[in-house]
Backbone bond lengths (Angstrom), bond angles and torsions (degrees), N, CA, C in turn:
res aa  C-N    CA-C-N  psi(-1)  N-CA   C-N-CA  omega(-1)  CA-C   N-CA-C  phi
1 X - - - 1.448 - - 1.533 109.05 -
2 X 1.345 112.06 134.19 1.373 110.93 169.81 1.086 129.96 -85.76
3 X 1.012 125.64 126.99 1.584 125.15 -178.81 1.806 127.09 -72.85
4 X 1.107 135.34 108.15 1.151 124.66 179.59 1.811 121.18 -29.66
5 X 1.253 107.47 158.36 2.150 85.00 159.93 1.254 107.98 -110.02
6 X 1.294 130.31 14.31 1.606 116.96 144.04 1.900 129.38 -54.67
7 X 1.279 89.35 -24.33 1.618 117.26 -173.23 1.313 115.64 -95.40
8 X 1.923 99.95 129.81 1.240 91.58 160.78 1.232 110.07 -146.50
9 X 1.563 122.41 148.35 1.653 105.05 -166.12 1.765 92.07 -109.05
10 X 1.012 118.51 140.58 1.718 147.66 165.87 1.223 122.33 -102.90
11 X 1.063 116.99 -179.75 1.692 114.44 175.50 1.809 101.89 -104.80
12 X 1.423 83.04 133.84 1.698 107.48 177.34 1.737 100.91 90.93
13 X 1.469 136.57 17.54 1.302 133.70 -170.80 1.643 121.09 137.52
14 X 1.169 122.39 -169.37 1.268 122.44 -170.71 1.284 109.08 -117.99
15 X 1.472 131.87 -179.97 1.653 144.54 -175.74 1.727 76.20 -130.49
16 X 1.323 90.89 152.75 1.588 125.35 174.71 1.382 112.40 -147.94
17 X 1.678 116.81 107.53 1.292 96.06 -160.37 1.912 88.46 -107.29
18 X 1.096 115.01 172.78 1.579 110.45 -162.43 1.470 104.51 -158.39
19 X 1.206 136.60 143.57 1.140 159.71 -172.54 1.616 106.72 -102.12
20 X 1.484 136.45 102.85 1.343 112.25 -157.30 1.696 102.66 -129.93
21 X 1.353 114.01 118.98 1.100 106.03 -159.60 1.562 95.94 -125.26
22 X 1.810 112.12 103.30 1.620 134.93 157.31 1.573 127.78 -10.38
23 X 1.293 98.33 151.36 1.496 83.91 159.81 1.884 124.73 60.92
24 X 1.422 106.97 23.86 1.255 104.01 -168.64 1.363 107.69 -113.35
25 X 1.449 129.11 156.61 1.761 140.30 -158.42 2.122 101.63 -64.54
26 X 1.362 101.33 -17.45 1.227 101.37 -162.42 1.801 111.20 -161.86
27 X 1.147 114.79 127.37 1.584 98.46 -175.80 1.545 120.22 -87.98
28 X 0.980 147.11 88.98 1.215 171.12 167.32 1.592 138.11 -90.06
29 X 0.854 145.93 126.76 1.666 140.11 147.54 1.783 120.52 -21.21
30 X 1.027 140.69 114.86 1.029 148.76 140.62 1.511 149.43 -77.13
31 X 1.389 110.44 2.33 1.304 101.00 171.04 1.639 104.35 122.85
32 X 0.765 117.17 -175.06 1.814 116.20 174.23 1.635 114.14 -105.97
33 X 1.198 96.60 145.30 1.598 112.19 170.29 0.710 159.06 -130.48
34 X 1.220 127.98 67.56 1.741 140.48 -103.48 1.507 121.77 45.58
35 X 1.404 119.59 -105.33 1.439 112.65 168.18 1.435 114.70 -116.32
36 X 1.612 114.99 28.61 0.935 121.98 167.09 1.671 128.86 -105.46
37 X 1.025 118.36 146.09 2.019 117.22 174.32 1.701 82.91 -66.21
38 X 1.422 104.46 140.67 1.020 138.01 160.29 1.974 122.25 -75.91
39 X 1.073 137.35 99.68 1.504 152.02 -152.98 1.437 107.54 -120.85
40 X 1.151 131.39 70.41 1.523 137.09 157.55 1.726 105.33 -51.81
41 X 1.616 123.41 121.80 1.288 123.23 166.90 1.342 114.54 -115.02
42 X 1.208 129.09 -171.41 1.679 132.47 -163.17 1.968 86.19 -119.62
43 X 1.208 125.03 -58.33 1.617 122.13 -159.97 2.026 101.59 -63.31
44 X 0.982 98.31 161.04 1.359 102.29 167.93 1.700 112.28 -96.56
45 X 1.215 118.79 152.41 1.421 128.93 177.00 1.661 124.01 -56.71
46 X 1.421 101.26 41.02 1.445 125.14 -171.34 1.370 123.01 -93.18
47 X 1.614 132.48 80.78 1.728 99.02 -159.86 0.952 119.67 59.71
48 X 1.131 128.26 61.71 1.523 166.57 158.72 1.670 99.16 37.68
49 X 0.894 124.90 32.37 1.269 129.36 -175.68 1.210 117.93 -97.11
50 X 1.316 145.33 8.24 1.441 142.73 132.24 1.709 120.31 -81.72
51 X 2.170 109.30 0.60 1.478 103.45 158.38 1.218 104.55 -88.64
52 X 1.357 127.92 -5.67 1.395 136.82 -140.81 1.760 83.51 -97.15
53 X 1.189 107.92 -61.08 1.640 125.06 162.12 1.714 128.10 -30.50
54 X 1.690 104.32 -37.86 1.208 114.77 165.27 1.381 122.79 -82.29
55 X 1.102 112.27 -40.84 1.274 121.89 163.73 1.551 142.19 -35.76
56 X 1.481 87.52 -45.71 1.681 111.69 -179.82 1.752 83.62 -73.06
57 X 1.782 100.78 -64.96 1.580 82.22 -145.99 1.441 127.25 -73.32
58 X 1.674 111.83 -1.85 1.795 115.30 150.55 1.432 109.97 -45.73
59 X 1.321 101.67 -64.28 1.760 111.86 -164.23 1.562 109.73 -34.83
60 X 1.792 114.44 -61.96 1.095 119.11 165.51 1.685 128.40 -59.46
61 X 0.705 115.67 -28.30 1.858 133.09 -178.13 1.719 82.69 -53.27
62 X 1.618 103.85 -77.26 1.467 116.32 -166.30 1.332 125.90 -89.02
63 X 1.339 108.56 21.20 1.800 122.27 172.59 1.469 114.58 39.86
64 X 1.779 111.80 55.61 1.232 111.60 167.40 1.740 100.20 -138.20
65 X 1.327 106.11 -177.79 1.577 115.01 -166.56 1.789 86.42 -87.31
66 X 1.536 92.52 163.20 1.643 110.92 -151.46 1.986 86.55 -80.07
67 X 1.257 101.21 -25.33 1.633 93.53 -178.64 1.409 124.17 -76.09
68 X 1.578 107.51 3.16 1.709 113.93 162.93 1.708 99.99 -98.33
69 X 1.023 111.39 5.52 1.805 83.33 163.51 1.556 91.63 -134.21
70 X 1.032 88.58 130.74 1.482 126.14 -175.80 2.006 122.32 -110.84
71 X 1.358 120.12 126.39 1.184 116.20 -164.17 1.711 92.93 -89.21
72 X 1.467 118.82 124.15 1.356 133.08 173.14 1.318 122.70 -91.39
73 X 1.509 115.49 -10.28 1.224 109.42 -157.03 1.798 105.74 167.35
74 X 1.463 107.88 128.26 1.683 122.49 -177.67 1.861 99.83 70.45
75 X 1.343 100.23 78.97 1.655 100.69 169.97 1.309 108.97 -97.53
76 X 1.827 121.86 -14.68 1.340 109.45 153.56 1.167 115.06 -147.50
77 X 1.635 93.04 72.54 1.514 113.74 172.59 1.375 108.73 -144.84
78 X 1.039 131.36 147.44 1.634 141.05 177.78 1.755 113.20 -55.56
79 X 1.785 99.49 -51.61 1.544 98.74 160.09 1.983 130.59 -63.44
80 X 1.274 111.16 113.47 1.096 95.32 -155.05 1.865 91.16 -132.59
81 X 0.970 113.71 137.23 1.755 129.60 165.42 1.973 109.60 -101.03
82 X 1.486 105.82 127.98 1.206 103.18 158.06 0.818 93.90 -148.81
83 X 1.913 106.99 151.53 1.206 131.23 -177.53 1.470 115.10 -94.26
84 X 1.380 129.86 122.53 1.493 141.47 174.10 1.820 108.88 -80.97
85 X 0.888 115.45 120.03 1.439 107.15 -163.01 1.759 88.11 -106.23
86 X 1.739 130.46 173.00 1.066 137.29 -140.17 1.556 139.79 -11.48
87 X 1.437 95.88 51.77 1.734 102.38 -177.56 1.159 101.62 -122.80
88 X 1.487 139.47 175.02 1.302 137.11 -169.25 1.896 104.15 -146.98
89 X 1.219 99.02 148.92 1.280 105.34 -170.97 1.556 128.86 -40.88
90 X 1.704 106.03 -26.29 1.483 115.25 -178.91 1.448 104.53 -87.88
91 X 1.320 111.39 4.08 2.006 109.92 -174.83 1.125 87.56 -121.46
92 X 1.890 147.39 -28.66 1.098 107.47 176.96 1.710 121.09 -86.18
93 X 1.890 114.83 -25.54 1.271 123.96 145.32 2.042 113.53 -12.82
94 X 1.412 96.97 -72.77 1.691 99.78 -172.65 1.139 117.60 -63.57
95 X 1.971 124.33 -12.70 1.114 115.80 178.67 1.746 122.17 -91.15
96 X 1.526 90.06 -30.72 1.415 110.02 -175.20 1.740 97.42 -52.30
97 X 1.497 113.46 176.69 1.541 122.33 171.43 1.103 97.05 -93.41
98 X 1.434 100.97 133.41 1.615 124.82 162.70 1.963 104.28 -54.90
99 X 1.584 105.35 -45.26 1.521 90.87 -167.14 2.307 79.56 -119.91
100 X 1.659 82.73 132.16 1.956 69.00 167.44 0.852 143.51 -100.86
101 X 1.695 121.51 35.09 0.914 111.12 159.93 1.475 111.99 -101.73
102 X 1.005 110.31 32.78 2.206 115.16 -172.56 1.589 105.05 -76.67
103 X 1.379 116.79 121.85 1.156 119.93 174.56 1.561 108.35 -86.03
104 X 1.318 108.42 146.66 1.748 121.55 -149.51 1.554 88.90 -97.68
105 X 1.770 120.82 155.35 1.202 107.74 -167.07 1.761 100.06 -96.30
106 X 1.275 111.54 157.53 1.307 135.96 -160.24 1.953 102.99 -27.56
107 X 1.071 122.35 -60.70 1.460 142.90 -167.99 1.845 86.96 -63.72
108 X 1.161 159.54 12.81 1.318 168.34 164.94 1.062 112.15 -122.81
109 X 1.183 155.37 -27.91 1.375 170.76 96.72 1.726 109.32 27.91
């Protein structure tokens, strides 16, 4: 299996590294960006509240509590790594979008 290069699996969970771009009509996936997943959010980069934004919407994406994803890296930078702690590469694979630009249904949001 190939591994994306947004992905990285570690011990105890995976890295998700993400491209996260503020201020957007809708929070969603966008596509890739360089070697990053692409992360459209709704908050602006104000008081950390568009990581605050990423955060939630991993947690929900991957049906765990917001205190397994953890920000590793770029807290005020657009390039950003967080770590998903007890999921494994074939559960975060099935969660991620097959195509990225798929908007997630409302209750994921």
């Amino acid at each position: 299996m190939k591994i994306p290069p947004y992905l990285k699996v570690v011990p105890k969970g995976i890295v998700l590294n993400l491209h996260v771009q503020p201020r957007s009509s809708r929070t969603a996936f966008a596509g890739l960006h360089g070697s990053s997943l692409k992360l459209k959010v709704q908050p602006p980069p104000v008081d950390g509240s568009a990581n605050k934004a990423c955060q939630q919407f991993l947690a929900k994406l991957f049906m765990v509590s917001k205190s397994s994803v953890v920000l590793k890296s770029g807290a005020n930078s657009r390039e950003k790594a967080f770590f998903i702690a007890g999921i494994s590469l074939d559960y975060a694979l099935a969660r991620l979008p097959t195509k990225l630009n798929q908007v997630y249904p409302k209750h994921i949001r």
